[in-house]
C-alpha positions as CSV (number, residue, x, y, z in Angstrom):
1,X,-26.4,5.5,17.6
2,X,-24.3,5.7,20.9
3,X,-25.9,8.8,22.8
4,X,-22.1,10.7,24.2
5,X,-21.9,12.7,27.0
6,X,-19.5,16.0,26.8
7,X,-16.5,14.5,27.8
8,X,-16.8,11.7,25.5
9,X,-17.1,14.1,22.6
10,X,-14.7,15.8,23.2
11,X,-12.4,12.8,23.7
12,X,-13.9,11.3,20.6
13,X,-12.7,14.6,18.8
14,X,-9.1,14.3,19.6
15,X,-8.7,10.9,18.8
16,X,-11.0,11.5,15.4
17,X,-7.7,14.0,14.6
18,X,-5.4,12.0,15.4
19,X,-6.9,9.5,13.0
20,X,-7.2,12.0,9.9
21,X,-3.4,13.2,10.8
22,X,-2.1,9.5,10.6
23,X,-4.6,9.2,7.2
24,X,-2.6,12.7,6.2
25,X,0.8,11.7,6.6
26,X,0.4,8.0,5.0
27,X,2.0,9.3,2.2
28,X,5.1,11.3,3.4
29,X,6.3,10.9,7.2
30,X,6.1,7.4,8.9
31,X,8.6,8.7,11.9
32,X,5.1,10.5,12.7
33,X,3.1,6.9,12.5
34,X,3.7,5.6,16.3
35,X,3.1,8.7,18.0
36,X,-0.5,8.7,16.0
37,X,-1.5,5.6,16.6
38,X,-0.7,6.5,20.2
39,X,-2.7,9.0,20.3
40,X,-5.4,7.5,18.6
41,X,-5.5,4.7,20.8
42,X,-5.1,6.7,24.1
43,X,-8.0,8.7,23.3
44,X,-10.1,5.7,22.3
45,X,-9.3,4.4,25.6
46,X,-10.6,7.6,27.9
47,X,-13.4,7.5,25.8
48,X,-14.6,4.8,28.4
49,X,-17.8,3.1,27.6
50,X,-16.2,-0.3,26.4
51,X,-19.0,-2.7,26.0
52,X,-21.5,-0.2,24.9
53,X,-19.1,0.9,21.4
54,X,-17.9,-3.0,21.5
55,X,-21.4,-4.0,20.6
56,X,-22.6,-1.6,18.5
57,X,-19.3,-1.8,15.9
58,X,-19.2,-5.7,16.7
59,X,-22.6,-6.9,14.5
60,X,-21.7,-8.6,12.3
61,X,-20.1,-12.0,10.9
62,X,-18.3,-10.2,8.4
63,X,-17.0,-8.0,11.3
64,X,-15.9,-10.6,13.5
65,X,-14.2,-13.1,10.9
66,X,-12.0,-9.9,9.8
67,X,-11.0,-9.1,13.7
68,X,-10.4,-12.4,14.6
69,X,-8.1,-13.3,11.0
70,X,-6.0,-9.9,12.1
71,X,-5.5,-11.4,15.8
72,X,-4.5,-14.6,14.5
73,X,-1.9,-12.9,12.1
74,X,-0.3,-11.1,15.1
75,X,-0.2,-14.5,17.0
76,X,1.3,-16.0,14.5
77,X,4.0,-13.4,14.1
78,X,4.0,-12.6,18.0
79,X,4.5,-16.9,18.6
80,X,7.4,-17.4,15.8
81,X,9.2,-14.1,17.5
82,X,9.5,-15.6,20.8
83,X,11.9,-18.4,19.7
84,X,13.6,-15.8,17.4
85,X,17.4,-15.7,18.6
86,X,17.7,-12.5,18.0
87,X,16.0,-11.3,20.4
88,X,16.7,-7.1,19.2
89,X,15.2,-8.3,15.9
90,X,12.6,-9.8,17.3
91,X,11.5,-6.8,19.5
92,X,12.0,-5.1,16.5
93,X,9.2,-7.1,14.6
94,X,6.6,-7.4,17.2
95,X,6.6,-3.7,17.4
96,X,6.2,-3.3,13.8
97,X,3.0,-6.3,13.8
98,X,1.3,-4.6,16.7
99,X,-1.0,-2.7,13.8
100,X,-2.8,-6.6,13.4
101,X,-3.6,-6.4,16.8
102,X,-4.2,-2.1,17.4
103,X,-6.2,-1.5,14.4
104,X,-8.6,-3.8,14.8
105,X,-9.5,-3.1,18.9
106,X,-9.2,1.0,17.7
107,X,-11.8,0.6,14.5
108,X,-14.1,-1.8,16.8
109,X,-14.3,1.0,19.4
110,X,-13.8,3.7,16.7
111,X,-16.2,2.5,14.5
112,X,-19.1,4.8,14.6
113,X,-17.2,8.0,14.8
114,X,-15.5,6.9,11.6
115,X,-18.5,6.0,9.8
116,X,-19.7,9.4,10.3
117,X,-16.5,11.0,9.0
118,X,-15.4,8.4,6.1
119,X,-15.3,10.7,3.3
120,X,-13.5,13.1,5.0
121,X,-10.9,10.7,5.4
122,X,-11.1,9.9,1.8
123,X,-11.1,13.3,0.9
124,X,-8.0,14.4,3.1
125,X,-5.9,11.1,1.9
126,X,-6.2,12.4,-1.4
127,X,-5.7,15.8,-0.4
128,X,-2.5,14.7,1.0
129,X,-1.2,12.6,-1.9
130,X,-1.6,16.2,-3.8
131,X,-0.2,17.9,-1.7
132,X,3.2,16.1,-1.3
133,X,2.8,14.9,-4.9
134,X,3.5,19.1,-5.6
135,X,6.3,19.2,-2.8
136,X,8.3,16.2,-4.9
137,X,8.1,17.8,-8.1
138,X,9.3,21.5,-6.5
139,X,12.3,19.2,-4.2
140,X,13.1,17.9,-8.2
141,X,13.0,21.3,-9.1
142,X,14.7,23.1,-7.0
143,X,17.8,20.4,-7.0
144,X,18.1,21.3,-10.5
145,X,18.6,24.6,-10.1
146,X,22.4,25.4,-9.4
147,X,24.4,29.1,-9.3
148,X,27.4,29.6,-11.6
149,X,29.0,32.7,-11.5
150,X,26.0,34.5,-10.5
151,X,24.0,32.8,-12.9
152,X,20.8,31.0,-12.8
153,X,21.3,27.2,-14.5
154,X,18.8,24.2,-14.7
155,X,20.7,21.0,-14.9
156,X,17.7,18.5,-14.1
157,X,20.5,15.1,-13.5
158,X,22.9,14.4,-10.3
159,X,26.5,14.2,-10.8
160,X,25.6,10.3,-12.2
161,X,23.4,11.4,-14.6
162,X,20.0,10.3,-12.9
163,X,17.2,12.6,-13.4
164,X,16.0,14.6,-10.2
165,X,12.2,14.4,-11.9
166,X,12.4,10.2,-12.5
167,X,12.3,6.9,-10.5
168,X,13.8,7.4,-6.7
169,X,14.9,10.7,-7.1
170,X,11.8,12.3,-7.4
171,X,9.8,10.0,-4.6
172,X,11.7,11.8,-1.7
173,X,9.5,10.4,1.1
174,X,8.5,6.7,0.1
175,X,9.7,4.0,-2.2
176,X,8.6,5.0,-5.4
177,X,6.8,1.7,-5.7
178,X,4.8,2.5,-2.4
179,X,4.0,6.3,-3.4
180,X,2.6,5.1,-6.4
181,X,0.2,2.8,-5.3
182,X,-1.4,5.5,-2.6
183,X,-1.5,7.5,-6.0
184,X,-3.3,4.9,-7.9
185,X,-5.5,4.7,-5.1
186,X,-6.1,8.3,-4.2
187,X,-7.2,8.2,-8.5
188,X,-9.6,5.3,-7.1
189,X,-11.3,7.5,-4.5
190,X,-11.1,10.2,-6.9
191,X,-13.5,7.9,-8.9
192,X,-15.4,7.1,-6.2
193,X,-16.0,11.0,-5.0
194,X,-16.9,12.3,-8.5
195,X,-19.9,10.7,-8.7
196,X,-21.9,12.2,-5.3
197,X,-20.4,15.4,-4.4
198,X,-21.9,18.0,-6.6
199,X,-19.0,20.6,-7.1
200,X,-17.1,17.8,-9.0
201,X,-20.2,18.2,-11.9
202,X,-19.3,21.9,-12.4
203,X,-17.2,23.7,-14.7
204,X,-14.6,24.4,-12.3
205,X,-15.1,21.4,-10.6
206,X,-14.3,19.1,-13.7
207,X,-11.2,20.9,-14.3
208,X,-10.0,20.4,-11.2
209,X,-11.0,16.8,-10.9
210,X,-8.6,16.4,-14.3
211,X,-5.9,18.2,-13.6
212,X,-5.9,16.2,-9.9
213,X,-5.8,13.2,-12.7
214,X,-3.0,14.6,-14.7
215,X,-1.2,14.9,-11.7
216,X,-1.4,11.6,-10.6
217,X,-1.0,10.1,-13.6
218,X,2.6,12.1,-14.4
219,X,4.4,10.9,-10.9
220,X,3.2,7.7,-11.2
221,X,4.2,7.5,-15.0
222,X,8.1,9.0,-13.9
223,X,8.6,7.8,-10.8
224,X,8.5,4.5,-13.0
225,X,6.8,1.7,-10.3
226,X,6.5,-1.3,-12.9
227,X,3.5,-2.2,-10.5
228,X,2.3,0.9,-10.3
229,X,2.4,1.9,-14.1
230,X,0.2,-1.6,-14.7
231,X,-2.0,-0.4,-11.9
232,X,-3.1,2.4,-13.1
233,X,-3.2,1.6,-16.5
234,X,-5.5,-1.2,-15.3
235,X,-7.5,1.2,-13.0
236,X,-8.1,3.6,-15.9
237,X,-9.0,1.4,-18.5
238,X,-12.0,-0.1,-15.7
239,X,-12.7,3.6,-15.0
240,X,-13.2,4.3,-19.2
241,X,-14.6,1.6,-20.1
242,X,-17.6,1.6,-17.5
243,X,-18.2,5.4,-18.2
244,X,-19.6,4.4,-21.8
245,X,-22.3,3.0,-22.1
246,X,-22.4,2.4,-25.9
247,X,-20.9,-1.4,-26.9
248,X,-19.4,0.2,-29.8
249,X,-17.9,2.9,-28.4
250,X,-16.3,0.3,-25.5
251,X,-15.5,-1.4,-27.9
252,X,-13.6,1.5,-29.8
253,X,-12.2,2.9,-26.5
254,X,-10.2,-0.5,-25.7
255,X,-8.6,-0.6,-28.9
256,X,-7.2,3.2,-28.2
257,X,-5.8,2.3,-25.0
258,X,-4.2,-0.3,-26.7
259,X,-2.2,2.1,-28.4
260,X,-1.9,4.0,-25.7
261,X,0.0,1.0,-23.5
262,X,3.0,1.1,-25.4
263,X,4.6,4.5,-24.5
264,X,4.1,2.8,-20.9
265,X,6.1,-0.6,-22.3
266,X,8.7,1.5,-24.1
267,X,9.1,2.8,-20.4
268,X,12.7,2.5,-19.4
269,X,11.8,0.6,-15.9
270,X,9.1,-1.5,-17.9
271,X,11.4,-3.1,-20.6
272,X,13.8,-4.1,-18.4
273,X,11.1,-6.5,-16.2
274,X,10.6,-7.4,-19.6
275,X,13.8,-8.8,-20.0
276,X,14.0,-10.3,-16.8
277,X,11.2,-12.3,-16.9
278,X,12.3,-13.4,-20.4
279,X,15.4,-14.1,-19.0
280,X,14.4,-16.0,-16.0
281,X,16.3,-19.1,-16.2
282,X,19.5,-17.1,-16.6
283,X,20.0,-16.4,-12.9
284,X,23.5,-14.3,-13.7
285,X,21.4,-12.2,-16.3
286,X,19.3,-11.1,-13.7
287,X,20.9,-10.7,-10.5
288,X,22.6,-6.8,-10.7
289,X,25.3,-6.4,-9.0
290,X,23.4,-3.3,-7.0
291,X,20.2,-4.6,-7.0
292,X,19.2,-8.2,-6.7
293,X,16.5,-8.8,-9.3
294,X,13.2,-9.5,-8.1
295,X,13.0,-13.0,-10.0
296,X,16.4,-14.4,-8.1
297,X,14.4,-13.4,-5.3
298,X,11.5,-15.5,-5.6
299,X,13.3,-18.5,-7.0
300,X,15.3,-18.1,-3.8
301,X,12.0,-18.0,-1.8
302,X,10.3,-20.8,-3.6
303,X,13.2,-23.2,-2.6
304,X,13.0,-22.4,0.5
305,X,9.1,-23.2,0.5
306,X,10.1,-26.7,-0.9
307,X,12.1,-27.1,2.4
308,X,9.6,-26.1,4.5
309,X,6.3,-26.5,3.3
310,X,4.3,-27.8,5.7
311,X,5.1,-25.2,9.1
312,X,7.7,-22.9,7.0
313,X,10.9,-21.5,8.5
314,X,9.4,-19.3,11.3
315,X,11.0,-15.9,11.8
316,X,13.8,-17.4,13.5
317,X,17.4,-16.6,11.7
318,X,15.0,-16.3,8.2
319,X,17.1,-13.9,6.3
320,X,20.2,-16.3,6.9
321,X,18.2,-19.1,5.5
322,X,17.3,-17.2,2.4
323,X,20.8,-15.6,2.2
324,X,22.0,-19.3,1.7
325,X,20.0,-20.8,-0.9
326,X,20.4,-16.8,-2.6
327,X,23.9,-17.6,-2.6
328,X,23.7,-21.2,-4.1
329,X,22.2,-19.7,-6.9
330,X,25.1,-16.4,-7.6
331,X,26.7,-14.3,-4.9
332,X,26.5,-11.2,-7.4
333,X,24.8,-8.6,-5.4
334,X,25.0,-11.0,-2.4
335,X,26.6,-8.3,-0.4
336,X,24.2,-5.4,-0.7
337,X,21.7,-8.4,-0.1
338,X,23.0,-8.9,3.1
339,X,23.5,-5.4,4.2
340,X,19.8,-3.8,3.4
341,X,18.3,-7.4,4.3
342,X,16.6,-7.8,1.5
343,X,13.1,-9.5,2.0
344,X,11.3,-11.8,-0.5
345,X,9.7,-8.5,-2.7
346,X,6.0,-10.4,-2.4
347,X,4.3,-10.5,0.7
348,X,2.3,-14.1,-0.8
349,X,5.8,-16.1,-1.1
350,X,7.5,-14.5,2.2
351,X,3.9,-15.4,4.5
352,X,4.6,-19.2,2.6
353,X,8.2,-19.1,3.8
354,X,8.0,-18.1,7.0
355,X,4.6,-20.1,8.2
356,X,4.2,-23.1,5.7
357,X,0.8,-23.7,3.4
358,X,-1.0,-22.2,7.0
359,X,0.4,-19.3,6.7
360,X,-0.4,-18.6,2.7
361,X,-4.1,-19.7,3.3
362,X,-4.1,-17.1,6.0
363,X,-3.1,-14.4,3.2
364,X,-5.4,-15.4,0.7
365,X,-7.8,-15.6,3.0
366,X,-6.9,-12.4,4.1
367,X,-8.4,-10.9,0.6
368,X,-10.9,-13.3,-0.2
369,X,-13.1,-12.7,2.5
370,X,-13.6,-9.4,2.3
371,X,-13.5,-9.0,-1.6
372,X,-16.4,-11.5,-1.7
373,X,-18.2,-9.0,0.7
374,X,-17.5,-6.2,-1.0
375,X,-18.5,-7.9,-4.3
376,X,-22.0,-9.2,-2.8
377,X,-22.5,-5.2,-1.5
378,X,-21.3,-4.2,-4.9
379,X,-18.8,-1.9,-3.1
380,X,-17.0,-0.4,-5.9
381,X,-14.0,1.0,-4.1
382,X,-13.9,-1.4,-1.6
383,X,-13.2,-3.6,-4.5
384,X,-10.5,-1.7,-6.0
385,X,-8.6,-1.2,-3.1
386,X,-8.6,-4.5,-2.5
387,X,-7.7,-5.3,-6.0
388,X,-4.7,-3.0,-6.0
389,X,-2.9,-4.1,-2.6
390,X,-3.7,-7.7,-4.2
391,X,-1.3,-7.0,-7.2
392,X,0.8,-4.9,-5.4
393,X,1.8,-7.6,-2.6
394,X,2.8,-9.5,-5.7
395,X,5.9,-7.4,-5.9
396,X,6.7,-6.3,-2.5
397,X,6.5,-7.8,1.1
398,X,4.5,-5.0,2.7
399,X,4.1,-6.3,6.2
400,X,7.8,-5.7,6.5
401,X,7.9,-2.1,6.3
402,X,6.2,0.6,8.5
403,X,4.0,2.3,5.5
404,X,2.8,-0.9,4.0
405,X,1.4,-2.3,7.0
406,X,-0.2,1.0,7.8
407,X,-1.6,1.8,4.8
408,X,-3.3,-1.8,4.3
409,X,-4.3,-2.4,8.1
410,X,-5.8,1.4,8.0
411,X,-7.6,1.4,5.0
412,X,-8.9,-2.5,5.3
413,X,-10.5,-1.9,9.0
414,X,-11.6,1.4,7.4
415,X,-13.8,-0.6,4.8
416,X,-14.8,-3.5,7.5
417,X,-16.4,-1.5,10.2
418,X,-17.1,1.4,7.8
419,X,-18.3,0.6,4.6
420,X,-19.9,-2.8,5.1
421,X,-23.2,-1.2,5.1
422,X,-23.2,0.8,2.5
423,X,-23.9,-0.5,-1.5
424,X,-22.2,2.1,-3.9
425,X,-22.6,1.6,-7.7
């Protein structure tokens, strides 16, 4: 323990709320994000006392394979950038990539002051998701409410026909598909808090905790994330089935949420993945003329591996690259492509592209060594996070947007210098 004097508590306690603000508004703002992190990190810096926090944060192996893998992410990113021709891009990029390099010198120095508050920050992440979970159903509602001739009407669809309570419409402050995985894991933390804090055991408690649940469950379920309808089917099914101890009964309880998968396949979003993946040889079938399909998008990205296996394409003129061998395969959709710079919609397949076999060991090895820590320290929600931004990176490339990378780098610092310690069930 790191005896403080005044000032440094009270410089410690500004930066601890700029840290739980930045955990607040994960879910909603990210034009808040760099003035945050700022903070954050100014504060951590007049905190003073460098070596002494250094050290005591800085003990283990675990601890300093993690630092060093973020560092050598940012290098690799920071190194391709400087022969990037585009040098606004570029500039562009390295800003975005600074969080390998800041989170891991903030948690090293933030460490202990963290560790003292961690379920707080649990607690207010999934107080957040909540609360902006409520203010996207009321924006849903209150779009649907229109005044005719003095009259009140409720017309819940746009002037296209798309449902103000359903897929894009409804997640007014992220990507649906990002919004629902800080749901699925604010239902993992849920988990996790249920079992130690005490007014989750009573009666009020327990019908808060499901009607938190319910809520969760609903957005995710309309704002129709293909990847996060299968995680939190997945992350349910885990949570049921370990809550019974009886064989029969788990036994039993799989075969009911059998059934209970295919109101989530009949999903509108779900069936048409469906198609695509049966379908994924027929390039025109599943290239849309508004959005390319996903599968175009890693065939693209695979051939462009082939090219470039061993030191991949670098950052350099990438998207022109992939626009090429996109376009080999059908210029449908090519243009809208092109305009929103489409990226490879799975972070595994763009790291390949852009830094060879290197840079996909780096990835996996990205998740494998602390999943094999958490697993050996039996760190339940360690593990599920984990597990979720595993299958999530599947179908987006998160280090390319502003809450992706925050999200991850916060919460996987938060378990290294946090949680290491500490076995949960």
């Amino acid at each position: 323990m790191i005896k403080k004097s005044n000032y440094q508590t009270v410089v410690s306690t500004i930066g601890l709320f700029f840290s739980l603000m930045l955990v607040f508004f994960i879910p909603a703002y990210r034009t808040v994000f760099s003035y945050l992190i700022s903070g954050w990190l100014l504060f951590s810096i007049f905190e003073f006392n460098y070596k002494v926090r250094f050290l005591s944060n800085f003990t283990t192996g675990f601890k300093k394979q993690m630092f060093v893998l973020q560092i050598v992410i940012f290098s690799a990113y920071f190194l391709s950038m400087l022969i990037d021709n585009d040098s606004k891009e570029a500039s562009d990029q390295v800003v975005k990539k600074l969080s390998f390099l800041i989170f891991p010198l903030i948690f090293v120095f933030s460490g202990e002051t963290l560790k003292i508050n961690k379920h707080l920050y649990l607690k207010l992440f999934v107080l957040s998701n909540i609360i902006f979970s409520i203010v996207c159903l009321f924006t849903a509602f209150y779009r649907s409410i229109e005044i005719e001739n003095g009259n009140f009407l409720f017309n819940s669809h746009d002037q296209y026909g798309n449902s103000y309570f359903f897929s894009s419409k409804l997640s007014v402050f992220h990507h649906r598909g990002y919004f629902s995985m800080f749901i699925v894991f604010s239902t993992a933390i849920l988990f996790y808090l249920k079992d130690r804090f005490i007014v989750l055991k009573k009666k009020s408690g327990k019908f808060l905790y499901f009607a938190i649940l319910a809520l969760f469950s609903v957005m995710v379920f309309f704002m129709s994330s293909r990847a996060g309808i299968a995680s939190l089917i997945l992350l349910l099914t885990y949570r049921f089935y370990i809550s019974i101890k009886n064989r029969r009964l788990r036994f039993l309880s799989i075969i009911v949420l059998l059934i209970l998968i295919i109101p989530a396949i009949k999903n509108k979003r779900v069936q048409q993945g469906i198609t695509e993946l049966k379908n994924f040889k027929d390039v025109e079938h599943v290239t849309h003329e508004k959005t390319p399909g996903r599968i175009v998008l890693w065939i693209s990205a695979v051939d462009l591996i082939k090219e470039n296996i061993l030191f991949g394409t670098g950052t350099d003129n990438f998207h022109e690259k992939y626009f090429e061998i996109y376009d080999a395969y059908n210029n449908k959709g090519l243009k809208l492509l092109k305009n929103e710079r489409y990226n490879v919609h799975n972070q595994y397949l763009e790291f390949f592209v852009l830094f060879g076999i290197g840079g996909f060991i780096l990835i996996i090895t990205l998740f494998v060594i602390p999943l094999i820590h958490a697993i050996k320290r039996k760190n339940s929600l360690m593990i599920l996070f984990l597990l979720i931004t595993i299958f999530n990176f599947l179908f987006e490339s998160m280090f390319d947007t502003v809450a992706g990378i925050v999200f991850f780098l916060f919460f996987l610092n938060f378990f290294v210098f946090s949680f290491p310690e500490e076995k949960t069930d």
